[in-house]
C-alpha positions, -999 to +999 in steps of 0.1 A: -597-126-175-566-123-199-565-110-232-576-136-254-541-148-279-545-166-312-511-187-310-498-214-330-511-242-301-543-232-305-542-232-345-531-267-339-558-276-310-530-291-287-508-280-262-474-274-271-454-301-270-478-321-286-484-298-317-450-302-321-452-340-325-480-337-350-455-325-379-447-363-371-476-379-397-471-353-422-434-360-421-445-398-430-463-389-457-437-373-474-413-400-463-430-428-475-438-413-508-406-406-518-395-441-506-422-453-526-410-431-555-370-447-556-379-484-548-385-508-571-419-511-589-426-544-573-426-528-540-453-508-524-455-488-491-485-471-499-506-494-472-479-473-445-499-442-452-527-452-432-503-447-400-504-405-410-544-403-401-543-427-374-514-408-354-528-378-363-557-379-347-546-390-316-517-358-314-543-335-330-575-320-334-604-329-359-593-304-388-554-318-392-574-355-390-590-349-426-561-327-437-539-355-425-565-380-441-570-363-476-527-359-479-527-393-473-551-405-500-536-380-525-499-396-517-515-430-525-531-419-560-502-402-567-478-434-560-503-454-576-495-437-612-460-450-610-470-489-598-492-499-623-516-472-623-547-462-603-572-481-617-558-514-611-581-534-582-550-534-561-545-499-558-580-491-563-587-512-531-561-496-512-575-460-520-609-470-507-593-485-476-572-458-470-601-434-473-628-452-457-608-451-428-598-420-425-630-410-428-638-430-396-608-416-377-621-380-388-655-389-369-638-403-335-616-376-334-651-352-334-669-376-311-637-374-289-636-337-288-673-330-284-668-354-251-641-335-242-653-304-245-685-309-223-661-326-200-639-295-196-678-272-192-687-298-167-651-293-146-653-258-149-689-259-132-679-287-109-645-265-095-662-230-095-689-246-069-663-261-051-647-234-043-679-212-036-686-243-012-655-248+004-644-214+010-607-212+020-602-198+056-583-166+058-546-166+070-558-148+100-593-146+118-593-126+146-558-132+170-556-169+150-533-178+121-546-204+101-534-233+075-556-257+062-548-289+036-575-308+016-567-338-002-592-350-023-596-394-030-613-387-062-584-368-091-608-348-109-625-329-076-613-303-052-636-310-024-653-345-016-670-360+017-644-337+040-657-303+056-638-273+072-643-232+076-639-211+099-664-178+109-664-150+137-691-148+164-702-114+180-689-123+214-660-118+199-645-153+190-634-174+163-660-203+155-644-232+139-661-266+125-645-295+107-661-323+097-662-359+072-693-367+055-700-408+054-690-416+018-665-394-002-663-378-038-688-359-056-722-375-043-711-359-007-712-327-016-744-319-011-745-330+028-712-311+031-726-279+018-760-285+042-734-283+074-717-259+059-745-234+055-763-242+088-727-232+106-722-199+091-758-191+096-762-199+133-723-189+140-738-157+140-771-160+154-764-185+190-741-174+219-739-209+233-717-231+216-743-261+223-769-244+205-749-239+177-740-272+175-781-279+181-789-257+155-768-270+130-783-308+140-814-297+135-808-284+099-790-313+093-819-336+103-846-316+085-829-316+049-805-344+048-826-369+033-831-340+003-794-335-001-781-372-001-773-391-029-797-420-014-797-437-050-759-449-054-754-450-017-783-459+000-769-467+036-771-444+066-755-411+064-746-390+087-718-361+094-693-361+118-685-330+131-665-310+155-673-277+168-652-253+184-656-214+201-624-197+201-628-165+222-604-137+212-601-123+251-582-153+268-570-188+265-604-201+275-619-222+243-646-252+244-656-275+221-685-297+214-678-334+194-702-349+174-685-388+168-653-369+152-618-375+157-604-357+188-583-322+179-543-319+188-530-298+208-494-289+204-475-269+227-440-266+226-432-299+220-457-319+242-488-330+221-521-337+240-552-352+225-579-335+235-607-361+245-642-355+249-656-363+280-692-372+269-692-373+227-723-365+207-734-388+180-724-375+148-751-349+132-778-369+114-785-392+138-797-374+172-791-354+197-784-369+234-814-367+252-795-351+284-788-323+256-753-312+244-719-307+266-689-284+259-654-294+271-634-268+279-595-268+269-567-239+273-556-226+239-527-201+252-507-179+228-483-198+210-503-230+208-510-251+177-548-269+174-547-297+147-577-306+134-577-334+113-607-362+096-600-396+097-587-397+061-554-385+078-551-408+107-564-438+083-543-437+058-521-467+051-485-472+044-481-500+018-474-522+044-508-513+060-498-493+092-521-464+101-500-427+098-493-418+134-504-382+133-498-375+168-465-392+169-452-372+139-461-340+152-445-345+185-412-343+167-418-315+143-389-289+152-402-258+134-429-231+145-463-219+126-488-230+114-480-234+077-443-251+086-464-277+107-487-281+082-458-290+052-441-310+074-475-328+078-483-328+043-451-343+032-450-368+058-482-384+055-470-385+011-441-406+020-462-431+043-489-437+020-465-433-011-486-411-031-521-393-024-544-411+004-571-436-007-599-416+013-606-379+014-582-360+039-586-327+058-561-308+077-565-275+098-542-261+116-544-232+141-521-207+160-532-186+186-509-150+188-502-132+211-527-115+232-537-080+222-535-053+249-568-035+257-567-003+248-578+019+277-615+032+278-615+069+262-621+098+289-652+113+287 
């Protein structure tokens, strides 16, 4: 952490431009008590001196809100003397008003920052288990360059219903999951997290693509009903999920899809969708009784994989057309990963004209160039 500065801002409990603005009220007080000074006798701007607490306290902090307050109450005694005096009922009512009420403003502008305080705690909390949830992938796993995009429905999360990471196996390869949680936001977290730990566990543990993929269903089965929100949403839920092995020796890859969209596959500048032949039902519901089937696909060097959720391909314009991932890519005219994935990013902005109503989950994937094997050692 940084070196902890005591600064001017933080005297003034605001940010910088607005501490600036809160000489503003102070200024007013001033103002309108020398304007109250010079006019005539029969005129009276001391009821303006309740603007000094009000704007105050909505450009500052709790202490300038009383100091503000008490200023403000002074000026109208002090005005007072030259209109008639303090004691008359006139200004004597005006004084109460003045300081009855900034007395109130003083007390919502504690309440305020007591909520905002445990609001900020309860980010804090919310972001740092976020990101120990959602770990980002690394640039490169293995002979794979990665980019990944999350867009989030909900402004004050990082993650929501959406799923991705990435994880080596011993064989070696690259095992890769993304997936969408029914429902989005906050309450989804906790069946993201459940796929999210039974993939990195059994990544590790099961050879076989389809018993990871079996493993993870089984978790998934055993503990969802735990980790769901069933109170605010209490429909089906379920995880849709796709699965992929990514060997490091070869263009060989399979993959196993469990009711997700189906992956991109962009080479050069021909795009294929890569359809499963027999889809699983999405994890939460139940395995297929004839048991689980890989597809195989070639992933050569140079090739790009999108992976996407359906927060991408269902997001509308304003006119309510779907974005045409597929179609978009096939006319992307730069190379890599993280190119693709701003072009994509920017793209699917300008459709929807500012951030998607649903969660959205990008991941994109390069495959280098195959690494020679070294020749055995001699004995």
């Amino acid at each position: 952490m940084g070196e902890r500065r005591v600064s001017v801002d933080r005297l003034l409990e605001q940010p910088t431009g607005r501490s600036r603005l809160v000489v503003i009220p102070f200024a007013l007080i001033v103002v309108i008590t020398l304007l109250d000074l010079v006019l005539p006798e029969r005129v009276h701007l001391g009821a303006l001196l309740v603007i000094a607490p009000a704007l105050t306290a909505s450009l500052a902090g709790p202490r300038l809100t009383a100091l503000a307050g008490v200023l403000a109450v002074a000026a109208e005694a002090f005005g007072a003397r030259f209109h008639g005096g303090l004691t008359t009922a006139n200004h004597l009512a005006q004084t109460f008003a003045l300081a009855l009420l900034s007395v109130l403003v003083f007390f919502v502008c504690m309440a305020r920052d007591r909520r905002n305080r445990e609001l900020s705690r309860a980010r804090s909390v919310a972001e740092t288990a976020q990101r120990v949830l959602l770990r980002p992938p690394p640039r490169r796993i293995g002979p794979l360059r990665v980019a990944w995009l999350y867009l989030t429905a909900e402004d004050e999360t990082q993650i929501g219903g959406d799923l991705f990471a990435t994880t080596r196996a011993a064989h070696p390869s690259t095992r890769v999951i993304i997936g969408d949680v029914r429902g989005s936001g906050l309450s989804s977290i906790g069946e993201a997290s459940l796929v999210l730990g039974a993939f990195r566990e059994g990544a590790h543990r099961h050879a076989a693509l389809p018993d990871l993929v079996a493993a993870i269903e089984d978790s998934v089965s055993r503990h969802l009903e735990e980790v769901s929100d069933t109170r605010s949403d209490p429909g089906e839920h379920f995880i849709t999920a796709l699965v992929l092995d990514l060997p490091d020796g070869g263009p060989h890859a399979e993959m196993v899809n469990c009711g997700h969209p189906p992956p991109l596959l962009l080479r050069g500048r021909q795009v294929t969708t890569l359809y499963a032949s027999v889809p699983a039902p999405p994890l939460g519901v139940a395995l297929p009784v004839g048991g689980l089937r890989t597809d195989p696909f070639a992933f050569d060097p140079g090739d790009l994989l999108v992976l996407y959720t359906d927060g991408v391909v269902e997001a509308r314009s304003p006119e309510g057309a779907f974005y045409p991932l597929a179609e978009r890519i096939a006319g992307f005219r730069g190379s890599g990963p993280d190119a693709l994935l701003r072009h994509i990013h920017l793209d699917l902005l300008a459709h929807t004209g500012g951030q998607p109503a649903d969660d959205a989950a990008l991941l994109i994937i390069e495959r280098g160039p195959q690494q020679p094997t070294p020749p055995p050692r001699p004995r």
